[in-house]
N, C-alpha and C positions, 0 to 999 in steps of 0.2 A: 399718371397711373401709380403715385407712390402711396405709401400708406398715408392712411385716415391722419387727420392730426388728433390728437387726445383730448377730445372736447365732448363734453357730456351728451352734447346735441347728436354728433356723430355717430357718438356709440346706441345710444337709443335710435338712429337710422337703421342701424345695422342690427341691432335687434327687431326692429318691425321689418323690416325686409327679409330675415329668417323667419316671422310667426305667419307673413305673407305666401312662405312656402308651404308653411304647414297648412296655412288655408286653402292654399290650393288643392292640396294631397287630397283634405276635407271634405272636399267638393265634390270628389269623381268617387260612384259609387258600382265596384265594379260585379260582373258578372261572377257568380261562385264555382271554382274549377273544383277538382277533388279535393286539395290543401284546405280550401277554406272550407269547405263542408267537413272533412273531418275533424277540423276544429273546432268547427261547429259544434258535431254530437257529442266529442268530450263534453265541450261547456254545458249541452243538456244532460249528458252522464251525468255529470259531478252536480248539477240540481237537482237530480232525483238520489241523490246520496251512492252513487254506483258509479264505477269505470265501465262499466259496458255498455256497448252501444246499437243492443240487438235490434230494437227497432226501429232504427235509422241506416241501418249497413248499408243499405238500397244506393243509397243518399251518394257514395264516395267509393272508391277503388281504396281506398287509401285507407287501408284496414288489413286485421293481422285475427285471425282466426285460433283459439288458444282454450282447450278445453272443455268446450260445446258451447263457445261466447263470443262474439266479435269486439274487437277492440281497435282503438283508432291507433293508427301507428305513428301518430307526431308524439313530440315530448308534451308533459303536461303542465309548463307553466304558462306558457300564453292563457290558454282556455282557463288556466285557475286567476290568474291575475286578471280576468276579463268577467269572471266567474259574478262579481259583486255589482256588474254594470247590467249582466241580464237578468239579475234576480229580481232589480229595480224595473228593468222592462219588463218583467212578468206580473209586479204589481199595476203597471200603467194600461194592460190590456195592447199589449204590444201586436200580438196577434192579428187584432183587429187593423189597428193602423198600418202596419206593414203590408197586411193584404189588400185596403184601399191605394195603398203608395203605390203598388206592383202593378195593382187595376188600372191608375189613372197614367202608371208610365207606357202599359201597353195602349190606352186611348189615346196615347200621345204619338203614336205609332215605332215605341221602342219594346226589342221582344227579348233583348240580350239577358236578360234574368231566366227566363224559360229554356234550359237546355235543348233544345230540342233537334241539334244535330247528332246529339249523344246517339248509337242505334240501341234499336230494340233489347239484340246483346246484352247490354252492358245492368239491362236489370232481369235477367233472368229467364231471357223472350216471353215475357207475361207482358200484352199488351197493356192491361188496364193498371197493371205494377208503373209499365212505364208511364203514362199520362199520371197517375199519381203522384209518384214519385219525382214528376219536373216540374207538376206544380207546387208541392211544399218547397224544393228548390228553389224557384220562384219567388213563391212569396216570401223564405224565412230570407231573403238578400236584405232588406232595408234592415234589419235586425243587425245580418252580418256587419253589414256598413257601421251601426253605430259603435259595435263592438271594437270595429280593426279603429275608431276613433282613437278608445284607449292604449289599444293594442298593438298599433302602427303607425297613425298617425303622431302620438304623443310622445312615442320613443325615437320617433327620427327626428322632433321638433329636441329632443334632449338632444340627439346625437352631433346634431347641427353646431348648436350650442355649448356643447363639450369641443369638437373638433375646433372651433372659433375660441373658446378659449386657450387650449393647448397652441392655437397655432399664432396666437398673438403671445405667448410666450418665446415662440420659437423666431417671428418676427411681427413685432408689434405692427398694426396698423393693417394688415393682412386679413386679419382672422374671419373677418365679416366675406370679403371675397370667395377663401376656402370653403366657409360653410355653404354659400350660395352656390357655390362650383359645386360638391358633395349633393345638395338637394334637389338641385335642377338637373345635372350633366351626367349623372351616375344610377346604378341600378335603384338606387334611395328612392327616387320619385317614382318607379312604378309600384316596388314592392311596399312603399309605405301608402297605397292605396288597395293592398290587397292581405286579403288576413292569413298570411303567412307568420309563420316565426322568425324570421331573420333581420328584419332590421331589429326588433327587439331584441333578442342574440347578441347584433354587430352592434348594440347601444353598450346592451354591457358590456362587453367584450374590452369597450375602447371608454368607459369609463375606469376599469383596472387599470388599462394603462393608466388613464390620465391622473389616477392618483397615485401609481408609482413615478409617474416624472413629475408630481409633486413632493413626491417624498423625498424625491431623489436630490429637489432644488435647497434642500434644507438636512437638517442634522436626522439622524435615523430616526423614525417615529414609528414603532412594531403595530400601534395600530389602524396603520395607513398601509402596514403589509397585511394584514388582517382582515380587513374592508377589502383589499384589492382582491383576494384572495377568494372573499366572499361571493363578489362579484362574478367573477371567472367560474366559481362554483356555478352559483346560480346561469350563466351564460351556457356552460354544457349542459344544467338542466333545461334548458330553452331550445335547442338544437346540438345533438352528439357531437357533430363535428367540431366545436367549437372546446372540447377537449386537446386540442393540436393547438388551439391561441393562448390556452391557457397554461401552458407547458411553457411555449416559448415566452410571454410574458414572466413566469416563473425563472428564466434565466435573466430575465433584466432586473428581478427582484434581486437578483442574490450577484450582480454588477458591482456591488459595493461594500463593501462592511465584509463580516462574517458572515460565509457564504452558507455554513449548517443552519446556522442560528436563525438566518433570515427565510432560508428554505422552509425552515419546520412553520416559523411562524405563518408563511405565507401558505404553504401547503396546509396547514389547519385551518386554514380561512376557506381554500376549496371544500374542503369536505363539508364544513359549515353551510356553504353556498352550496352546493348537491344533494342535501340532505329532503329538500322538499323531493326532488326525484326519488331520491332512494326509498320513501316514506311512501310513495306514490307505487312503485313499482311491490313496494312487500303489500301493498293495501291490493292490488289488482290482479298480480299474481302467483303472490305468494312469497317471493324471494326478490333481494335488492339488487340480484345482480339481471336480474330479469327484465330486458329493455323490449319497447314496444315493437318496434320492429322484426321480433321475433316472430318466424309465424305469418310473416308479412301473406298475404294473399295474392299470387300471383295471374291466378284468374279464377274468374265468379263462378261462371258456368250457370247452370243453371243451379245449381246447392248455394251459390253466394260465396261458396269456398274451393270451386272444385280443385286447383292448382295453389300448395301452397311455396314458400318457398324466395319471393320476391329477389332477396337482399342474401341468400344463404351461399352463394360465391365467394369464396376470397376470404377474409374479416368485415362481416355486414356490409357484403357485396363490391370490397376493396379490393383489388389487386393487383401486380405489379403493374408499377404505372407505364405508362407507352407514349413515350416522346412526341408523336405524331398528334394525339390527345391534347398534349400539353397546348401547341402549337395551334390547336382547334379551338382551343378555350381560349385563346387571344387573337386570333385571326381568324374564324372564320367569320361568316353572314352575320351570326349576332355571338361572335365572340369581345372578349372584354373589350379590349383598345380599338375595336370598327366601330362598335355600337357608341361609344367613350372613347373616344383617345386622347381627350385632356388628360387622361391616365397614365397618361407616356412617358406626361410632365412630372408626371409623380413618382416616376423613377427616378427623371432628372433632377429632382427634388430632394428625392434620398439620396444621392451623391454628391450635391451641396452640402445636404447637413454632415454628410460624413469629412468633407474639406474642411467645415467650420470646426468641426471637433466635437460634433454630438456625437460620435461612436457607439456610444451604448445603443442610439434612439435608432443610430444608422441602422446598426444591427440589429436592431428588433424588427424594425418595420418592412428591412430586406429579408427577413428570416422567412415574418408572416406571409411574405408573398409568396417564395418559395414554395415554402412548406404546403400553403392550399392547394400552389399548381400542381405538386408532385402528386400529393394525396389526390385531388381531384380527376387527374391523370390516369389514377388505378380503378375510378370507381366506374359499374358495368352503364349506370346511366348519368352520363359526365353536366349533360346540361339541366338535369334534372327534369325531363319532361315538357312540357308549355309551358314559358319562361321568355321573359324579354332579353334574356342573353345565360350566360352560365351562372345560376342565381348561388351552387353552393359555391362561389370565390363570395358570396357578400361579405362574410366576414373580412376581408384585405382590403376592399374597398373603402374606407374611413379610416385607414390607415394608410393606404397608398392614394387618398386625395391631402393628407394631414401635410404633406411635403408640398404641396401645392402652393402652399403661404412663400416658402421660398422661388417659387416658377413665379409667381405671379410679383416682386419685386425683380426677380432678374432678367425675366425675358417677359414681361407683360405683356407682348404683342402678340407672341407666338402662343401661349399660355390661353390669351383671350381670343385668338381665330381657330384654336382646337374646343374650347370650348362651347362655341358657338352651338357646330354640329353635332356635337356630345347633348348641348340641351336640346337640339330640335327632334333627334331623334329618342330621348327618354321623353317628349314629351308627346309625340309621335305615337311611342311603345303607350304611352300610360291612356292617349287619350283615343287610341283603336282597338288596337286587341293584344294586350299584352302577352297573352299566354298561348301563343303563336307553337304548334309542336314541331317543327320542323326549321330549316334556313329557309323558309319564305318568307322572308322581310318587305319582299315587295308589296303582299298583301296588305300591309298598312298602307301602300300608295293607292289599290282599290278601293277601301274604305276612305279617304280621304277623297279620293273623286268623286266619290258615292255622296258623300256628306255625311255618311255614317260612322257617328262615332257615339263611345261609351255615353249611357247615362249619366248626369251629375242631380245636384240635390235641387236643382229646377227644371230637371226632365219631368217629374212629372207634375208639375203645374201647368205644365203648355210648354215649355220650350223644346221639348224634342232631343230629339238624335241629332237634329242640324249645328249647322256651328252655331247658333243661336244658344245650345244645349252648352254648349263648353267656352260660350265667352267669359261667363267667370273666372273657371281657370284662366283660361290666358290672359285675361287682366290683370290677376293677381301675382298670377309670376313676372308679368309686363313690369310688374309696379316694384317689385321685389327685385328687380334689375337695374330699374332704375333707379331703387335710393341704394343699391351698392355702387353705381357710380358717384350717386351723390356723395358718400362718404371717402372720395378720392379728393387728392390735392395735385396739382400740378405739378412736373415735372418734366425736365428733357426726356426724350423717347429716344435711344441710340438707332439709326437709322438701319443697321445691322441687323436687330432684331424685326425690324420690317420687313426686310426680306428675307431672313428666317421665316419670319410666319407664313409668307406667302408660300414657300417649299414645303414649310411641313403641312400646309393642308394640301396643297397637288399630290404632297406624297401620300396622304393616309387617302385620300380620295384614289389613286392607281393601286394604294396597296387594297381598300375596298370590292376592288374591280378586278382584283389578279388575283391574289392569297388564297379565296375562298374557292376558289376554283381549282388553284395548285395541292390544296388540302384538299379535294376531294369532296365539297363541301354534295348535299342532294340538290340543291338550287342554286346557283350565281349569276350573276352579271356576265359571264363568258359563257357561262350555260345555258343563258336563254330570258334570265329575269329583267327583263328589259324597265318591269316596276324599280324594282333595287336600282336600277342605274340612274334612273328621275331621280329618286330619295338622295343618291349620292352626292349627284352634279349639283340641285336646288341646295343642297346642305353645305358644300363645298363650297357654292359662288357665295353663300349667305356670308360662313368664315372669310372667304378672301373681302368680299365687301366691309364688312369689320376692319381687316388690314386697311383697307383702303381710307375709310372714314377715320382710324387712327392717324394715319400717315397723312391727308389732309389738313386732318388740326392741328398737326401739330406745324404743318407746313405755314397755314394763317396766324397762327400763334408767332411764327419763326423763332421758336425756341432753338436755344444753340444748342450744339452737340460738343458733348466733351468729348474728343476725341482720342483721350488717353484712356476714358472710361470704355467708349468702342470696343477700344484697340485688346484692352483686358476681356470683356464682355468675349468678344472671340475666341479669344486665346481658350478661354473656359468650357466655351462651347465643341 
């Protein structure tokens, strides 16, 4: 399990086994909740030359009501960066074929495009509003899909690939693991099949860094603070929140050298990288300082706007954060480290590097987690809604799997039987129903008994909802696992970390099954979810079997054990 050897062959594995995940991502075409529809109507705002989005509001909740005009309330670079892929679908008669796609997926007997649990409510109790308004729903989803291609699929296949490089800096021969760990085990794979802003956000975000720890490996170069800076701009432009990564990054810029000098330079790179927002915001309301969000629509009613107000609590619905929150957003049903707990490793990741003497990097990337928990803590809806777990931490995420490269050479067992269940259940989230509003986690175990699961881009040729519908995906991730084991070399396995690994999956498996319950969660494993506890035990025995088939091979192998190297191994642990 040690790193790759540095052979061309290898690293082109390790590259096809990342494009393998983007392929997968490609595949699964999913259902459009309000996020993606209001990205939507941006991107048709902005082809008809206009921010507003008066006749499509129907379409999404997710709208901000601002001087007799509807507006969407995402930020505007996704839908403009996405802007040039459906202008070209507009030329191809897009229309059309997306409405045969949608036809032949519902002959196929798949209906997940068609909202149709949404009630009457939510568009005005106009019945014939509502039957219209689910089938453009409906039909504009094959559209969506090819859009979040650009838009999400393409930015995590970078993300991937930036993460694998920073972390084959950090320890060479890793980096291919990290990435596959980050695409398969982490919120990455469902949100990079849904047209959200956030892995495009978390791209940028953690390309800044990666060119301040490039800059940082060499003599000062201002315009690598500049670019970085740019970045981080553009990253807040993509999602607000990501204002808080770009601060703290901002302290790892100025770690070194002249700390005004490199400030200024790096802070005029954000403003550079903000500027399409601010350009955006005086073009649609008038003033730059004037964010979508304002305004927010808190219920429809029958006006489309009767309650406004959404987000108007606190600082844009921020406020003092509540410890019990925090605790929620990592333990409960689909809190970070239950849903993922390879994520744990990525603590103990960051404490390695910090032993080695990356200090700077230690303290960035402990900072970034911090920081989101705290913030995320204060905000009035912490999970963000229907979500495969607490989607605003994405941002921490590719930076608390980046430490992974050092989990996965020191404790690979442990590292690789958390992992296990980390991918079974994102792939779970990504290929049932990700945007789950509540801890019922179990429902993906009804849908899996059911056989019903998401369309992919051979549902509607005939393949269906069945698993028949989603063997692509899981052949492609299948294959993308196995050329990252391809790309390993042998070595001693300390027998220590075997039965670490065996503990820590018993243990995230009882904390699965307690925590979410002692946090008060609305559904648990001790509350009643008897689904959740299948998902847990099947996902648990999968990790420990892992442990097991490691600890076999390496027993036929009979590779020796260094037993000074053990002896250390513990001490550390």
């Amino acid at each position: 399990m040690d790193g790759a050897a540095h052979t061309p062959w290898r690293r082109r594995l390790g590259l096809l086994a990342i494009v393998l995940v983007a392929i997968a991502s490609g595949l699964v075409m999913q259902a459009s909740g309000w996020a993606q529809t209001s990205n939507y109507e941006l991107v048709r705002a902005l082809h008809g030359g206009t921010a507003t989005i008066d006749p499509w509001h129907w379409e999404t909740r997710d709208i901000s009501w601002y001087r007799g005009h509807y507006y969407s309330v995402k930020a505007p670079i996704l839908p403009a960066i996405t802007l040039p892929v459906y202008e070209v679908l507009r030329k191809v008669d897009s229309d059309k074929w997306a409405y045969n796609m949608a036809k032949n997926a519902r002959l196929n007997r798949s209906w997940r495009w068609r909202p149709t649990s949404t009630p009457q409510g939510l568009y005005g109790n106009k019945r014939l509003r509502t039957y219209r308004v689910r089938g453009r729903i409906e039909q504009s989803t094959p559209i969506i899909w090819v859009l979040g291609l650009f838009g999400n699929v393409l930015p995590a296949l970078v993300l991937m690939l930036l993460v694998r490089w920073v972390a084959e800096k950090l320890e060479p021969g890793y980096g291919t693991a990290t990435a596959i760990t980050l695409g398969l085990g982490t919120m990455v794979l469902p949100f990079s099949t849904l047209y959200f802003s956030h892995v495009l956000a978390a791209m940028l975000a953690f390309a800044a860094f990666a060119l301040l720890f490039r800059e940082r490996a060499g003599p000062p170069r201002p315009i690598l603070l500049v670019l970085a800076g740019a970045l981080s701009g553009l990253a807040f432009a993509s999602e607000y929140p990501l204002a808080l990564a770009g601060a703290i990054l901002g302290l790892y810029a100025i770690s070194r050298g002249n700390k005004v000098r490199r400030g200024l330079t790096y802070a005029a790179g954000c403003i550079a990288g903000a500027l399409p927002l601010f350009a955006y915001n005086l073009a649609a309301f008038g003033s730059i300082t004037h964010f979508s969000y304002a305004n927010a629509v808190k219920r429809q009613g029958v006006s489309g706007h009767d309650i406004l107000g959404a987000n108007d609590s606190g600082f844009f619905g921020i406020d003092i954060p509540n410890p019990k929150v925090l605790l929620q957003l990592l333990l409960s049903s689909k809190g970070l480290l239950i849903l993922a707990p390879v994520l744990a490793m990525g603590i103990v990741g960051i404490v390695l590097l910090y032993r080695r003497g990356r200090r700077a990097e230690a303290w960035t990337l402990g900072g970034l987690v911090a920081a989101y928990l705290i913030y995320n803590s204060g905000y009035w809806l912490p999970f963000g809604g229907g979500t495969p777990g607490p989607r605003f931490l994405m941002p921490i995420v590719a930076f608390l799997a980046l430490p992974l490269a050092l989990a996965w050479k020191r404790f690979p067992v442990t590292t690789l039987a958390l992992a296990v269940p980390s991918a079974l259940f994102m792939l779970t989230a990504t290929l049932t129903f990700p945007l789950i509003g509540n801890d019922n986690v179990g429902f993906w175990w009804k849908l899996i008994d059911a056989s019903n699961f998401v369309q992919t881009f051979v549902t509607p040729f005939g393949a269906g909802h069945h698993w028949a519908g989603i063997a692509p995906v899981l052949i492609a991730a299948a294959l993308a696992v196995a050329l990252t084991f391809a790309t390993r070399v042998r070595v001693p396995l300390p027998r220590v970390d075997v039965k670490r690994a065996a503990l820590a999956v018993t243990s995230w498996a009882a904390a699965a099954v307690v925590l979410p319950w002692a946090l008060g969660a609305e559904q648990s494993v001790i509350g009643g979810d008897t689904d959740a506890l299948r998902l847990i035990l099947i996902y648990a025995a999968a990790g420990l079997a892992a442990v097991a088939a490691v600890a076999l091979i390496s027993l036929r192998r009979r590779e020796p054990v260094d037993e000074h190297r053990t002896a250390a191994l513990a001490a550390e642990a």
